[in-house]
N, CA and C of each residue as an Amber inpcrd file, in Angstrom:
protein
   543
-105.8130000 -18.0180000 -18.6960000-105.4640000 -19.2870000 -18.0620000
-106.6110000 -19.6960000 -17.1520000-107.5500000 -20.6170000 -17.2230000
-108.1110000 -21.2770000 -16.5400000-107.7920000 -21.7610000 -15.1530000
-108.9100000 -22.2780000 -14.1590000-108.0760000 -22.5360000 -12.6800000
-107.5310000 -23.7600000 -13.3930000-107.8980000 -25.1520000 -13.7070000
-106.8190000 -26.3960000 -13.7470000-105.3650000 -26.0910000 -13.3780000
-105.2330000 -25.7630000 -15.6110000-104.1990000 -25.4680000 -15.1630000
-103.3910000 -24.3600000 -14.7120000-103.6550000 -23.3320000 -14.1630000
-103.1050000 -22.3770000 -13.3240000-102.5660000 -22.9530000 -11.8420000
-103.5540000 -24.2850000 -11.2530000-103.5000000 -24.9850000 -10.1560000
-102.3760000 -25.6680000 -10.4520000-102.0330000 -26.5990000 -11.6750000
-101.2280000 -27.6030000 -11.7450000-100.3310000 -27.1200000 -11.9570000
-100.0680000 -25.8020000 -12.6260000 -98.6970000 -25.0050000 -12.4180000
 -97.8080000 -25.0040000 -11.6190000 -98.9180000 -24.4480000 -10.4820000
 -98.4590000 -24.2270000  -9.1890000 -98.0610000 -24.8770000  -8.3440000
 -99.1770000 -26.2240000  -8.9030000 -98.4350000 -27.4130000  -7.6410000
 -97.0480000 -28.1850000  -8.3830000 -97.0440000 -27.9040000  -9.3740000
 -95.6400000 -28.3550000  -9.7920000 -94.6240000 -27.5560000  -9.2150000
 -94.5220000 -26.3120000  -8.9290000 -93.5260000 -25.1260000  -8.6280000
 -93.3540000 -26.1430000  -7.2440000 -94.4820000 -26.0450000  -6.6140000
 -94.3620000 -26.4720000  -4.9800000 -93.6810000 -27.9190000  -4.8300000
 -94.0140000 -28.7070000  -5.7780000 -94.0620000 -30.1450000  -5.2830000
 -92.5280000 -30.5080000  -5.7490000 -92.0770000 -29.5530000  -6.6900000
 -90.3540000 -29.6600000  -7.4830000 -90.5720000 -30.4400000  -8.5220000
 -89.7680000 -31.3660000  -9.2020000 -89.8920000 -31.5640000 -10.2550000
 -90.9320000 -32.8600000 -10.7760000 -91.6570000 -32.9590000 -11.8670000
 -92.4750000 -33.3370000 -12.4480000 -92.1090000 -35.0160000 -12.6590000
 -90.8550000 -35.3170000 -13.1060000 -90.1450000 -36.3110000 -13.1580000
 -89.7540000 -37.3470000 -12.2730000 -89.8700000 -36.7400000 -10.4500000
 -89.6500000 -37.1610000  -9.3220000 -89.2490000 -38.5410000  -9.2810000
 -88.1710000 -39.4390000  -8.9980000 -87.8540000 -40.1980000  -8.9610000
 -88.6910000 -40.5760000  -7.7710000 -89.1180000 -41.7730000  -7.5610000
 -90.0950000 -42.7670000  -6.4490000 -89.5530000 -43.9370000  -5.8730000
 -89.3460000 -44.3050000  -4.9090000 -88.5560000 -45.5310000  -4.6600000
 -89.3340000 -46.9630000  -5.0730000 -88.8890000 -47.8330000  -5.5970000
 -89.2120000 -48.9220000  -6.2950000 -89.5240000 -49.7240000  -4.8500000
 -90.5570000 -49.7110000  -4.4900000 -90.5730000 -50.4920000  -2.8970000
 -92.2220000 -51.0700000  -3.4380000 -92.5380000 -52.2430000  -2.6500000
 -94.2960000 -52.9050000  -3.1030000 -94.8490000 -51.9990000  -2.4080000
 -95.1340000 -51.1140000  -2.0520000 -96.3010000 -50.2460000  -1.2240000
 -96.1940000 -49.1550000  -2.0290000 -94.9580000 -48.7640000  -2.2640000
 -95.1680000 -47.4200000  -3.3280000 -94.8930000 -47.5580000  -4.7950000
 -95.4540000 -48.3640000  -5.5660000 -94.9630000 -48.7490000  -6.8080000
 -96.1820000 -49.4540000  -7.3480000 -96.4270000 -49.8210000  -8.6310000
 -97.5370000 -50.8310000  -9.0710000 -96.5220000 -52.0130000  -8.7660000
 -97.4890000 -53.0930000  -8.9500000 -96.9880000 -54.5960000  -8.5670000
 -96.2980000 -55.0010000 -10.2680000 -95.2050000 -55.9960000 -10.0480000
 -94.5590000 -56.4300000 -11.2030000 -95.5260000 -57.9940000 -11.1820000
 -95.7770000 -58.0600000 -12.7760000 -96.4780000 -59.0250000 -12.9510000
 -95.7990000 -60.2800000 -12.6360000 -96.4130000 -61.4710000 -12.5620000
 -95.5260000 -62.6370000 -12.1680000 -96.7800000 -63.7870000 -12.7300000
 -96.2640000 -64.9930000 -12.8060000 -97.3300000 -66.3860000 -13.1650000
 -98.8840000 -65.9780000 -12.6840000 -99.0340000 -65.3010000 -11.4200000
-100.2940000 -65.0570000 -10.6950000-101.2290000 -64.7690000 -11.6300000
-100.5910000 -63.2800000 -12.1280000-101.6150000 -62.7730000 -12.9630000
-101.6620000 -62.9140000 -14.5920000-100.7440000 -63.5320000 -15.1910000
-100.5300000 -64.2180000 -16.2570000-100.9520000 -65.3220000 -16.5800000
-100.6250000 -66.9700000 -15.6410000-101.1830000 -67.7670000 -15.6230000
-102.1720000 -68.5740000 -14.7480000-102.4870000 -68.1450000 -13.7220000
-102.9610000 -68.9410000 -12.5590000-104.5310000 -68.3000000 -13.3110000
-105.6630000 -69.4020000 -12.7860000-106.7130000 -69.1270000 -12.9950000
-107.5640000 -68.1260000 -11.2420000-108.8690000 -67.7460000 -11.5480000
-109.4420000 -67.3250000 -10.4220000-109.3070000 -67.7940000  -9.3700000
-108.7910000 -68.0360000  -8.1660000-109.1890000 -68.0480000  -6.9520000
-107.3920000 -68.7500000  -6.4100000-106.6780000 -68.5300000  -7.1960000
-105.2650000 -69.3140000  -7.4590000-104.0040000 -68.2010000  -7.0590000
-103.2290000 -68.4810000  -6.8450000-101.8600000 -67.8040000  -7.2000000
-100.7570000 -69.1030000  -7.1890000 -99.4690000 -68.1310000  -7.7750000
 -98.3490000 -68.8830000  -8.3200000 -97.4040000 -69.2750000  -6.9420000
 -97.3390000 -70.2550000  -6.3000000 -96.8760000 -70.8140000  -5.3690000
 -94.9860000 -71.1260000  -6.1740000 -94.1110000 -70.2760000  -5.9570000
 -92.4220000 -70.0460000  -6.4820000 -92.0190000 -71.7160000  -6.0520000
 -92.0870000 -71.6680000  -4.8140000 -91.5960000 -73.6730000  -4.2500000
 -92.1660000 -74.4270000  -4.8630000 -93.2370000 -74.4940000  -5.2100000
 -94.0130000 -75.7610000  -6.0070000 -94.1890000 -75.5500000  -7.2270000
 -93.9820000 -74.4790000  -7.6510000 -93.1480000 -73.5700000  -9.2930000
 -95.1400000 -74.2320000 -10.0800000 -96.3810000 -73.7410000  -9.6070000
 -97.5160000 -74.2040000 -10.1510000 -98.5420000 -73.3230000  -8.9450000
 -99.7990000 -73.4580000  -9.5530000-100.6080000 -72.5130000  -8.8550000
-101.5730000 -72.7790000  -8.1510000-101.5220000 -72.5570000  -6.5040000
-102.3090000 -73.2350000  -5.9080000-103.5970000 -72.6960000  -5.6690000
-104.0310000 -73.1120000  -4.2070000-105.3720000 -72.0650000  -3.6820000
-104.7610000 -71.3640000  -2.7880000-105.4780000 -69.6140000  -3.3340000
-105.2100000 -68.6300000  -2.0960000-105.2590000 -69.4620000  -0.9140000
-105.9730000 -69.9020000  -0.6750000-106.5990000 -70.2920000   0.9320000
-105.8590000 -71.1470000   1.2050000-104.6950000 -71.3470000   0.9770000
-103.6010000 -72.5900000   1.3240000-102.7170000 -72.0000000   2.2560000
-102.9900000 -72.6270000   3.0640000-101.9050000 -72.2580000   4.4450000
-100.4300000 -72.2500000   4.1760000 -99.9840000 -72.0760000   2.7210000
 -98.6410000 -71.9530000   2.4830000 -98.2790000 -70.2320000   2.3330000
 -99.2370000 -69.8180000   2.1720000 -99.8180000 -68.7230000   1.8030000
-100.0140000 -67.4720000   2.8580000 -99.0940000 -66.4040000   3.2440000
 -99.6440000 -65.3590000   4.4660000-100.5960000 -64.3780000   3.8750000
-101.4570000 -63.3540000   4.6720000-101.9830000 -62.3210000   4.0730000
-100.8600000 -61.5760000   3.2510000 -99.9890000 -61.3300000   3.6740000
 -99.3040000 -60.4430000   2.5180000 -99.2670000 -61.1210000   1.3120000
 -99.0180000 -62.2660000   1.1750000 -98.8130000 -62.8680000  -0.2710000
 -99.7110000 -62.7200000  -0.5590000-101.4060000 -62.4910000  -0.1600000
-102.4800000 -62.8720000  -0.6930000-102.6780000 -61.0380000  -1.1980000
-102.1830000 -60.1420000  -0.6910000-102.7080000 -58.9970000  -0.7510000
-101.5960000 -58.5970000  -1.8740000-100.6820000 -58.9530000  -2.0930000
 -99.4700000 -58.6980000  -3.3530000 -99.9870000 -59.0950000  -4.5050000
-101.0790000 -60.5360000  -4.4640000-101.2540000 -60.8940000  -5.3940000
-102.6900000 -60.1960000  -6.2210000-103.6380000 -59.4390000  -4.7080000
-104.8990000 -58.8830000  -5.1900000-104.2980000 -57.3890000  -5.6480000
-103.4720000 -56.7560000  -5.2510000-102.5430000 -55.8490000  -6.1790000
-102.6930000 -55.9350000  -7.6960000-101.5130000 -57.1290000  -7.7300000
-101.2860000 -57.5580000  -9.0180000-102.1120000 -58.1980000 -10.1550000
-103.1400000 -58.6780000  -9.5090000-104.0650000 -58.9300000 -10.1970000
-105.5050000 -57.9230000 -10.5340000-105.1700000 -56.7900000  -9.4220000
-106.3010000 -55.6480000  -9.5510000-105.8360000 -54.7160000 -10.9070000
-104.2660000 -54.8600000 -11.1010000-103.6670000 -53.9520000 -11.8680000
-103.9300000 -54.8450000 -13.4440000-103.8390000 -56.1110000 -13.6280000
-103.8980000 -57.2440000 -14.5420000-105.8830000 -56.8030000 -14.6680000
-106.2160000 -55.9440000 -14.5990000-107.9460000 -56.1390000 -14.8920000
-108.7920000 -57.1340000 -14.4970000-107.7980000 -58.1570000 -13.5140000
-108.3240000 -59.1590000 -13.3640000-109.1130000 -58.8200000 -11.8230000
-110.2410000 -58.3210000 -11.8850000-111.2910000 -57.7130000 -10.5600000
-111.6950000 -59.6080000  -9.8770000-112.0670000 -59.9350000 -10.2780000
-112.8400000 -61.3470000  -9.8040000-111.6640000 -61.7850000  -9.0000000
-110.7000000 -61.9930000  -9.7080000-109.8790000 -62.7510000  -8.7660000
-109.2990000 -62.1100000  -7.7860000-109.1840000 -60.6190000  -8.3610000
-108.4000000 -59.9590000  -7.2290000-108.7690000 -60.0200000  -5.8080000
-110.6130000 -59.7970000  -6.2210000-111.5610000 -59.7300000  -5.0300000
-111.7680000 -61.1740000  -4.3010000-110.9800000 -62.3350000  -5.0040000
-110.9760000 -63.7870000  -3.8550000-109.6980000 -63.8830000  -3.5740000
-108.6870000 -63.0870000  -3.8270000-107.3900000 -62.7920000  -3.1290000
-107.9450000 -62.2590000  -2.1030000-108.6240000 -60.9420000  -2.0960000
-108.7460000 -60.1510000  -0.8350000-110.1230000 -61.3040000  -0.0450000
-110.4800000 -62.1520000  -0.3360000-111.4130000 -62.7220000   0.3910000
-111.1670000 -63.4440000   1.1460000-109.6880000 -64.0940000   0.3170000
-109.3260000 -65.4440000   1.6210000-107.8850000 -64.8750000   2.4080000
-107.4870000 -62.9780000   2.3730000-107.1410000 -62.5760000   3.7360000
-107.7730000 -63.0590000   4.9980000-107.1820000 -63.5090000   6.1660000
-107.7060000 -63.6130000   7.1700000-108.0230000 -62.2220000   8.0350000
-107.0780000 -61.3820000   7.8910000-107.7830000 -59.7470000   8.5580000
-108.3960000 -59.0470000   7.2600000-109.5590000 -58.9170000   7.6940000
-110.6830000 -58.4760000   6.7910000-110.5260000 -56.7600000   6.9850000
-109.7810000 -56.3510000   7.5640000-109.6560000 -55.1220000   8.5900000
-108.7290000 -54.5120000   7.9100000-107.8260000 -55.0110000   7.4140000
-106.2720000 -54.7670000   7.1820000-106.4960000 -53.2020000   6.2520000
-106.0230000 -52.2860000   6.8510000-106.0570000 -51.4010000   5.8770000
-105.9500000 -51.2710000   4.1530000-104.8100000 -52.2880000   4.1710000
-104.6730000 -52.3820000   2.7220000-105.6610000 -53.1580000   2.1950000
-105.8250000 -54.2710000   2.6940000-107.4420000 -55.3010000   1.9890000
-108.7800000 -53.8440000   1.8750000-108.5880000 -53.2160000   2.3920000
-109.4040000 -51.8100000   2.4170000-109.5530000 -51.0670000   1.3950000
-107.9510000 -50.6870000   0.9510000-107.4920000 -49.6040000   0.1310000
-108.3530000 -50.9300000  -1.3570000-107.7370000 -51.8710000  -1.4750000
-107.7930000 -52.4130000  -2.5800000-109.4700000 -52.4080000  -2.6190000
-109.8950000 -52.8070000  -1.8840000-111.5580000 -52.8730000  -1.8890000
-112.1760000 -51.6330000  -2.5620000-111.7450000 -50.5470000  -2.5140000
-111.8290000 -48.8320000  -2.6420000-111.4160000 -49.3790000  -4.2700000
-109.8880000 -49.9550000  -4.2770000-109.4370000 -49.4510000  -5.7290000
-109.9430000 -50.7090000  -6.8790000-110.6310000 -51.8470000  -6.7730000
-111.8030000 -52.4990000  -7.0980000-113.3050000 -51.7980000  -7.7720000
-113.8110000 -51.3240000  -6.7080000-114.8260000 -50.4900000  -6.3980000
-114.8820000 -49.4320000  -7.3000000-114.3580000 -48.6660000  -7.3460000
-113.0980000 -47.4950000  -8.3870000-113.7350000 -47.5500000  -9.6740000
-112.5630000 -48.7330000  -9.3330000-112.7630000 -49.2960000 -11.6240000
-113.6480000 -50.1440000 -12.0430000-115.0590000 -50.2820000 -10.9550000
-115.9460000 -50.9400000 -11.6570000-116.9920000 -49.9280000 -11.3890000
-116.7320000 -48.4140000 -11.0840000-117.7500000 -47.4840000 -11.5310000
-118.3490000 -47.2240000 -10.0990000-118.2340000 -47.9360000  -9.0150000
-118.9620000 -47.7050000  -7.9170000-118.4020000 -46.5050000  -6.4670000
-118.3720000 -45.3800000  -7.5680000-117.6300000 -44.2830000  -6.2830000
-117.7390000 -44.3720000  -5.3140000-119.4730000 -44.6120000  -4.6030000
-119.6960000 -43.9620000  -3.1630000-119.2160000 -45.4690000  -2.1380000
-118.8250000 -47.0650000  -2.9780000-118.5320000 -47.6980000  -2.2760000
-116.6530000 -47.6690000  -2.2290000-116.3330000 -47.0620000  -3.3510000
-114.5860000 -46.6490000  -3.3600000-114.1980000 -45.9290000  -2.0970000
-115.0270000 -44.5020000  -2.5380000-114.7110000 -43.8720000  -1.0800000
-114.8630000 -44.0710000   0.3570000-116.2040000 -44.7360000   0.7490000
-116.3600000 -45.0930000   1.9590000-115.5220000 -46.5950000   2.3470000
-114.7360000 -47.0080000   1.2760000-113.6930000 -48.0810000   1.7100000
-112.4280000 -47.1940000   1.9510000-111.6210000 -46.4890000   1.1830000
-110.8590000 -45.4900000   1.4820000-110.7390000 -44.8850000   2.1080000
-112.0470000 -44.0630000   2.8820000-112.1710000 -44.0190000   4.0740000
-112.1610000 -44.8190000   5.3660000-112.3810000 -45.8820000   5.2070000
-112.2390000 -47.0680000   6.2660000-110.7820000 -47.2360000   6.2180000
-110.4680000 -47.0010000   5.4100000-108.8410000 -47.9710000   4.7570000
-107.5710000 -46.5490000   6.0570000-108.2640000 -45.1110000   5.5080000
-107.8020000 -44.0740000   6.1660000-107.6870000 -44.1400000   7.8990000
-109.4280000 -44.2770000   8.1450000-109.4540000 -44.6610000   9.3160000
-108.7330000 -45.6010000  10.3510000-108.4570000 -46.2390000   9.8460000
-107.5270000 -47.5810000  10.5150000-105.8250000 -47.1280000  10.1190000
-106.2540000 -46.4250000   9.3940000-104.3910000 -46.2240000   8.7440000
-104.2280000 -44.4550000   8.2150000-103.8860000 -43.6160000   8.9360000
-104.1100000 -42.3010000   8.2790000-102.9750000 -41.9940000   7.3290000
-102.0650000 -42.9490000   7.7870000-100.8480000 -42.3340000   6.9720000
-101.1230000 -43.5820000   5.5900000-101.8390000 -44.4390000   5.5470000
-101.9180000 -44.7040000   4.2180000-102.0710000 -43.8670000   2.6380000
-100.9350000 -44.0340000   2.5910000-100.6300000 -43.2450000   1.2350000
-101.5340000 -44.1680000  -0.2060000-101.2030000 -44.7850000  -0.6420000
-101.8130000 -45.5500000  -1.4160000-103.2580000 -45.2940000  -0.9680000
-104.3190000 -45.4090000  -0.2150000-105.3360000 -45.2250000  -0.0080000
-105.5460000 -43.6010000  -0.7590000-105.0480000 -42.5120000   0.4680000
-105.1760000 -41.2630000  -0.4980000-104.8960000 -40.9200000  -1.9970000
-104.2150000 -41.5270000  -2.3260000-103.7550000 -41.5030000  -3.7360000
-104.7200000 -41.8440000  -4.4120000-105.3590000 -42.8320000  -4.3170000
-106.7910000 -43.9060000  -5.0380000-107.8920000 -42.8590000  -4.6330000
-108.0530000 -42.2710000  -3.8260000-108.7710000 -41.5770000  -3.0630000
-109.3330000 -39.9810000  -4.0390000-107.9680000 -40.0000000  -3.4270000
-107.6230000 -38.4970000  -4.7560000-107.9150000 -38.2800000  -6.3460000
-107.4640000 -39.3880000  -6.6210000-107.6930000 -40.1560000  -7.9870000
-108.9850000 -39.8160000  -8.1920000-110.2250000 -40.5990000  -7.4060000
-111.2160000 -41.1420000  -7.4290000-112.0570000 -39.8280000  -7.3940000
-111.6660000 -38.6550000  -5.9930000-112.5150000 -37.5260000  -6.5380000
-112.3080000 -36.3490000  -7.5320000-111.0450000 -36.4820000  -8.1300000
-110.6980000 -35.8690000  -9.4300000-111.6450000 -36.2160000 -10.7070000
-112.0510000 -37.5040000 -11.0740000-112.8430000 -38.0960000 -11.9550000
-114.0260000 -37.6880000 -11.4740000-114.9090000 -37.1760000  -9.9500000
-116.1710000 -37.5210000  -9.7780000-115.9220000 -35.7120000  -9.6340000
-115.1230000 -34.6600000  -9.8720000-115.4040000 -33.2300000 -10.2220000
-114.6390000 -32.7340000  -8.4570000-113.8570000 -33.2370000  -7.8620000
-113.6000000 -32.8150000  -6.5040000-111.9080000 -32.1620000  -6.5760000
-111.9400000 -31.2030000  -7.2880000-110.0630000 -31.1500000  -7.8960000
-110.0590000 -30.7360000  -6.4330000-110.6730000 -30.1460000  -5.3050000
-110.6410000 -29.0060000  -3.9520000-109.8860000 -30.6130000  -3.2370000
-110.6140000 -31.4800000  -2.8680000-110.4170000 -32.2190000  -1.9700000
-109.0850000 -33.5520000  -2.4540000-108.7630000 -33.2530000  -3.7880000
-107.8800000 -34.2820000  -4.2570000-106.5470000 -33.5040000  -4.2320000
-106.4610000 -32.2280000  -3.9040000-105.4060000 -31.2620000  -3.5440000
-105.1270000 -31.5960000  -2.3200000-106.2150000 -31.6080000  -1.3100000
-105.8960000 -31.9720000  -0.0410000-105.5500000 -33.3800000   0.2920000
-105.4130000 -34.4940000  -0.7810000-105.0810000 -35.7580000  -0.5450000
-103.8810000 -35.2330000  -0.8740000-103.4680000 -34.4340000  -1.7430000
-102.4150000 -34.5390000  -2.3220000-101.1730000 -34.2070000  -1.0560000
-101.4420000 -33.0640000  -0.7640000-101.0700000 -32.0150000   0.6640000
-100.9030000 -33.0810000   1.6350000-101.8380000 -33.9360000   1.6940000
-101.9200000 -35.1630000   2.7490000-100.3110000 -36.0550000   2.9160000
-100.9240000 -36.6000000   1.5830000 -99.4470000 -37.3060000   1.4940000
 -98.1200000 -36.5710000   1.6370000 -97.7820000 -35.3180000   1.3740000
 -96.9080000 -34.6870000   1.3270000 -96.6640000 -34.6430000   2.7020000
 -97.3460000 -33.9440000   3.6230000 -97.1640000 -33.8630000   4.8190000
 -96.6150000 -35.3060000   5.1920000 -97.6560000 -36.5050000   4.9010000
 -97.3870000 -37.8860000   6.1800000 -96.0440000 -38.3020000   5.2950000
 -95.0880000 -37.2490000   4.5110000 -93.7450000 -38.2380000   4.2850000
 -93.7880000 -38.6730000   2.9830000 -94.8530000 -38.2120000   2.1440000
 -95.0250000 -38.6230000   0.7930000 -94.0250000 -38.5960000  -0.6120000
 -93.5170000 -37.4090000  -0.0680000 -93.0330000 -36.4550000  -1.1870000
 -92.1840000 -37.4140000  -1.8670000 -92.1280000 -37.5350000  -3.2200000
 -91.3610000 -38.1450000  -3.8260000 -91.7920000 -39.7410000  -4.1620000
 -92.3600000 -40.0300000  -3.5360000 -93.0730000 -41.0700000  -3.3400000
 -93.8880000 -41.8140000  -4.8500000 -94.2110000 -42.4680000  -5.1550000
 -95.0970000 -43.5540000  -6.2060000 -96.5670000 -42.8610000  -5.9580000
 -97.3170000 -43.2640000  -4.5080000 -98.6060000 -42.4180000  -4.8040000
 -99.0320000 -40.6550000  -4.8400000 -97.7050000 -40.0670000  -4.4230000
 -97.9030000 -38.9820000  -4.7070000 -97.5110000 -38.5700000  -6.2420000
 -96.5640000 -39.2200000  -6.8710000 -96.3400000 -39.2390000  -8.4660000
 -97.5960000 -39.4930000  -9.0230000 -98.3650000 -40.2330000  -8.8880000
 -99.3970000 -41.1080000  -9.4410000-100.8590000 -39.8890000  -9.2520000
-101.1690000 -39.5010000  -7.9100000-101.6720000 -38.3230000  -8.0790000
-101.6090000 -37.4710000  -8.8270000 -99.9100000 -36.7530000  -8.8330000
 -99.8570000 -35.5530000  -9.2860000 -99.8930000 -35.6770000 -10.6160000
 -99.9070000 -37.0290000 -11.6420000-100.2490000 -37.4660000 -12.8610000
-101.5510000 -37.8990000 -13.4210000-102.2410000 -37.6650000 -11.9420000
-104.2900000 -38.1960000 -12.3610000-104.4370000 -36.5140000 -12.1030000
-103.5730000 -35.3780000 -11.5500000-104.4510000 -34.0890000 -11.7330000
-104.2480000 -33.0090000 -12.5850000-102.4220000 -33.5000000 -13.4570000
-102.4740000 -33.2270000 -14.5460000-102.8280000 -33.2190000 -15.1620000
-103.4800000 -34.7810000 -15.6150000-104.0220000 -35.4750000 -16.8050000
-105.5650000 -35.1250000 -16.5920000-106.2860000 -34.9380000 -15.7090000
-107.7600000 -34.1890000 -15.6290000-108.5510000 -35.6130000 -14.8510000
-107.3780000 -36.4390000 -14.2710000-108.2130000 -37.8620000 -14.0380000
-108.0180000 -38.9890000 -14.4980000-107.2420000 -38.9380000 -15.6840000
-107.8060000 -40.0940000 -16.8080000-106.2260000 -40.8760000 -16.3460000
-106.4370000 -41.5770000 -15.4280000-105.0850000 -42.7040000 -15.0410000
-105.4040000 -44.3290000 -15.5650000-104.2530000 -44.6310000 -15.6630000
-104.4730000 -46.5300000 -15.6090000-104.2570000 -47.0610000 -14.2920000
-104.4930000 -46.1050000 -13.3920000-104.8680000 -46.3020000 -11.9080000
-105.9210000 -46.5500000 -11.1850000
């Protein structure tokens, strides 16, 4: 038996079952698609009251809507737009405009700017789960199984357990990395 999986054994014994039910909540879950990322073009989302798609930058619009939609559109492959969702946030700071910047960054190949956003994203927010998760993710693919254990451990500790990004982990260190995350 090899370390992998001898490791993933083990953290299954520890972590309980493999199947873990996750609560369906927007912070711990992928985003459900909607008009945004289906029909609205770049720099747009689907405004529900005016049932048509306006500009992010429309004061009808809070950071959260804008950061639900760079979610949903980061998950839709759609990077360009996601990244003028996260542009016309007004807190540039926001941990999560952070995390997503990291999980952008990610999937267009650019590790050392993933992590040092993830790290920012951490910094401002330690108990960001979603950050570690992307995090973890991210040094599993770049050969770091040591330190994506300790994201893992992370989340567990800050309240994770059971959780969407700790599922999502413990399915990028099964799988050797290879997520649609």
């Amino acid at each position: 038996m090899t370390f992998v999986p001898a490791a993933i054994l083990i953290l299954t014994l520890l972590t309980g079952a493999a199947l873990a039910v996750y609560p369906e909540d927007e912070e711990h879950s992928p985003p459900v698609p909607t008009p945004t990322s289906s029909d609205c073009p770049d720099g747009k989302a689907w405004d529900a009251g005016l049932e048509r798609c306006i500009d992010l930058k429309a004061g009808s619009f809070t950071d959260n809507d804008r950061y639900r939609a760079a979610r949903e559109l980061a998950y839709a492959d759609r990077f360009t737009a996601a990244d003028l969702a996260l542009d016309a946030m007004v807190n540039q700071l926001d941990p999560r405009l952070l995390t997503y910047r990291g999980f952008l960054a990610r999937k267009r190949g650019d590790w050392p700017a993933a992590e040092g956003f993830y790290q920012a994203a951490l910094q401002a927010d330690p108990d960001n789960l979603l950050a570690r998760s992307y995090l973890g993710m991210g040094l599993i693919v770049n050969g770091n199984l040591t330190r994506a254990f300790l994201e893992l451990k992370e989340i567990q500790a800050r309240g994770g357990r059971g959780t969407w990004p700790e599922q999502a982990l413990l399915e990028a260190i099964r799988s050797g990395g290879s997520t649609a995350y």
